[in-house]
N, C-alpha and C positions, 0 to 999 in steps of 0.2 A: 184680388185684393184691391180696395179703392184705392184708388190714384192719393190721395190726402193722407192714407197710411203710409205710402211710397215716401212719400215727400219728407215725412216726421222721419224716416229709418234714416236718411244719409242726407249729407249736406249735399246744397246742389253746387254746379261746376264752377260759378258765384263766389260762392261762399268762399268753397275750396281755393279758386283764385285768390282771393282777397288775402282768405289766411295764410297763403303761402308769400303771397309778396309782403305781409305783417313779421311772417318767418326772416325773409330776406335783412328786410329794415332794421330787427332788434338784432339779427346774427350781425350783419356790418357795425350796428354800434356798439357793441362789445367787442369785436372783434379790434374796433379802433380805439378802443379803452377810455371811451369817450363818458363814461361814469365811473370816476376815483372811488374805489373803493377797497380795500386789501382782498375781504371776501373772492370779491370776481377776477381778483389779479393772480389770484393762489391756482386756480385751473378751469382752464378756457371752459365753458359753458356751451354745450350744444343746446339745439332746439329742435326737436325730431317734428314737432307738427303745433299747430295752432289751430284752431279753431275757433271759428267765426259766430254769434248769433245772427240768427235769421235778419235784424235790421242793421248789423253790420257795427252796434255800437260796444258789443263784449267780446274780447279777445281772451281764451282762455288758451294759455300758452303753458306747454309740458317740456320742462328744463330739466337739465342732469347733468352734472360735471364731468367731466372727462374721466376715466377711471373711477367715478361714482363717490370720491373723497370729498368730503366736505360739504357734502349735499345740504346737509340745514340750514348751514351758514349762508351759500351763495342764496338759497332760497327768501331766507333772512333778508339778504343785502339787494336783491331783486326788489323783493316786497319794499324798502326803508326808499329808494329811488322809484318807485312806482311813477311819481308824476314827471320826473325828468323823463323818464324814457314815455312817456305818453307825449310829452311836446316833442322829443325826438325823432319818435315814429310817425307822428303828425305832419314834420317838415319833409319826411319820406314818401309819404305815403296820402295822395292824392283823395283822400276822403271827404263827404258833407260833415262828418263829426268823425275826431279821432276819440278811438275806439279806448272804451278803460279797460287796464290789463289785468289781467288777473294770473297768477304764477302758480304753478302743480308740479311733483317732483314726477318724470316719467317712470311709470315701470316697465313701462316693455325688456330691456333690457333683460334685469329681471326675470322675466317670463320667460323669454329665450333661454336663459342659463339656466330654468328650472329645466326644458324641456329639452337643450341639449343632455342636461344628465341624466332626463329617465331616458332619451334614446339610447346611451351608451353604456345603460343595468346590464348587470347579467341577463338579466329576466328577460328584457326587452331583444337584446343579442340574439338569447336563445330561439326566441321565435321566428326572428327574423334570419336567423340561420337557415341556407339554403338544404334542403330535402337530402339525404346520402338515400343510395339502396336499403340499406337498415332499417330506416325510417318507414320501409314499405313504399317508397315512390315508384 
């Protein structure tokens, strides 16, 4: 595979850097309740990853409420403070230009609890059921 295909599949360790210390900066200003807003006061707001573009200047950050309640809203109230927390993050975070954010509801979550319940189907059980003599083992 050429190396330029490489590069397009995953962020480099860069990136990755970046958007994690992006991660760090928006978790501490929510955390310090440093934007009034009821939305974000109703349930703490995780941030499982960010992700950076290649010049560093789009943060595309995947948020979800804690017990997954009130997802729109905080999303909503994210969105409506977009430029506060752009200069917040900015005083954070040692950038040539602070990054515009952009806010996404995570599914992972989600995904996991789809894929915990098909592991625990009957169906799934059944196969994964160890061999008896019966079975011909």
């Amino acid at each position: 595979m050429p190396r330029s295909d490489l590069k397009s599949q995953s962020p480099s360790h860069r990136l990755e850097r970046v958007g994690e210390i992006v991660r760090h900066a928006l978790s501490d200003i929510l955390a310090r309740g440093e934007i009034p807003d009821p939305a974000l006061d109703r349930a703490p707001v995780t941030i499982p990853s960010v992700r950076m573009s290649s010049d560093l200047r789009l943060a595309t950050i995947r948020v979800m409420p804690l017990g997954g309640r009130g997802a729109i809203s905080a999303l909503e109230a994210l969105n409506r403070h977009k430029r506060e927390l752009r200069t917040l993050v900015a005083r954070r975070v040692n950038l040539k230009f602070a990054p515009e954010l952009r806010f996404q509801l995570d599914s992972s979550f989600d995904a996991h609890s789809r894929i915990d319940a098909l592991l625990r189907s009957p169906a799934v059980a059944r196969d994964l059921a160890p061999k008896t003599d019966e079975d011909g083992a």
